[in-house]
C-alpha positions as CSV (number, residue, x, y, z in Angstrom):
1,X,-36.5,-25.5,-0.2
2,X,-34.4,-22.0,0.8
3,X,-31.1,-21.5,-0.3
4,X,-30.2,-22.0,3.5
5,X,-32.0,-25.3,4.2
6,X,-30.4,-26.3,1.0
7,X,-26.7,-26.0,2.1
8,X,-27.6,-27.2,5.0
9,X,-28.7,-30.3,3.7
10,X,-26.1,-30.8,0.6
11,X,-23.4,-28.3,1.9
12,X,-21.6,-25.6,0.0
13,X,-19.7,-27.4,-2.5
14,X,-22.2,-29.2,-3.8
15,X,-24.7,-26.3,-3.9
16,X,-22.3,-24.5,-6.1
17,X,-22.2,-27.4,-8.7
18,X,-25.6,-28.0,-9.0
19,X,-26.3,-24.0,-8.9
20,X,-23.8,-23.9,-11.5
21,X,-25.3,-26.6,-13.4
22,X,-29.2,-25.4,-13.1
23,X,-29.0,-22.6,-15.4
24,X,-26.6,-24.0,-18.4
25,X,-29.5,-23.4,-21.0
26,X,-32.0,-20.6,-21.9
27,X,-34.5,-22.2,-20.0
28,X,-35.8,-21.3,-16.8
29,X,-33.1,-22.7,-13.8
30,X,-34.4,-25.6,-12.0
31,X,-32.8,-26.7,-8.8
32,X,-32.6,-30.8,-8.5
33,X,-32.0,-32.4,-5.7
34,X,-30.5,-35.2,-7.9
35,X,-27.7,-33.3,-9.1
36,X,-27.1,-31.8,-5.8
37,X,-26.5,-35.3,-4.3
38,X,-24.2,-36.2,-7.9
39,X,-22.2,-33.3,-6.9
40,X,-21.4,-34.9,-3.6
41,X,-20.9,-38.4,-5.2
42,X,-18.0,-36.4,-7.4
43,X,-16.9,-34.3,-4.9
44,X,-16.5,-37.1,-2.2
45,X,-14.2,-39.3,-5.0
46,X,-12.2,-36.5,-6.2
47,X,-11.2,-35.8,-2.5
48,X,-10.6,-39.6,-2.1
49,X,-8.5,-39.6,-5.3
50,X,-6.5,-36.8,-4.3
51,X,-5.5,-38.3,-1.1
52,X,-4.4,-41.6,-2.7
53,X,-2.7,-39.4,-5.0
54,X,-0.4,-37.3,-2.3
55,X,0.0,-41.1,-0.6
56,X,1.4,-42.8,-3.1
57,X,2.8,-40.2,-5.2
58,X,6.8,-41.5,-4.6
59,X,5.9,-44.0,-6.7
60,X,4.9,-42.4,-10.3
61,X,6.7,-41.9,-12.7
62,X,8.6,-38.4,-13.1
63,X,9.9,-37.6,-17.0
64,X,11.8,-34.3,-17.6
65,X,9.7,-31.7,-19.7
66,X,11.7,-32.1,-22.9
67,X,10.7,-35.8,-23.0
68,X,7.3,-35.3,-22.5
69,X,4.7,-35.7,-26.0
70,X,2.3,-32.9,-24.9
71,X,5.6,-30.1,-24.5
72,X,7.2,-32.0,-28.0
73,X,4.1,-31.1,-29.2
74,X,3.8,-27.8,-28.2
75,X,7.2,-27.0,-28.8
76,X,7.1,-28.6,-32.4
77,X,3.9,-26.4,-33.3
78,X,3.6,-23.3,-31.3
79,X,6.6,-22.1,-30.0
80,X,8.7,-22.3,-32.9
């Protein structure tokens, strides 16, 4: 399979992940199709999560920095 026939068939996105993902070790890189098609399968929920997100996003709940654990914490240990 060429690089063109494969974004083609997967598309760009998803070529990137599983590019990305084919040469994490010190072994030789292997393009698989599997992984292509799992990048699609993540890509395709993230967008649909993100859309729910900006839909509905009136109704979550807003706090103000201060009250928030992960700046306490921050604040408590780093910044002092």
């Amino acid at each position: 399979m060429t690089l063109s026939e494969a974004v083609e068939a997967f598309g760009a996105d998803a070529m990137r992940f599983c590019l990305a993902d084919s040469g994490d070790s010190i072994e030789d890189a292997n393009f698989i199709v599997a992984a292509a098609d799992t990048a699609i399968l993540r890509l395709y929920a993230f967008y649909e999560w993100s859309k729910e997100y900006i839909e509905n996003r009136s109704n979550y709940r807003v706090a103000d920095i201060s009250e928030a654990g992960e700046f306490m914490f921050q604040d408590m240990y780093f910044l002092k």
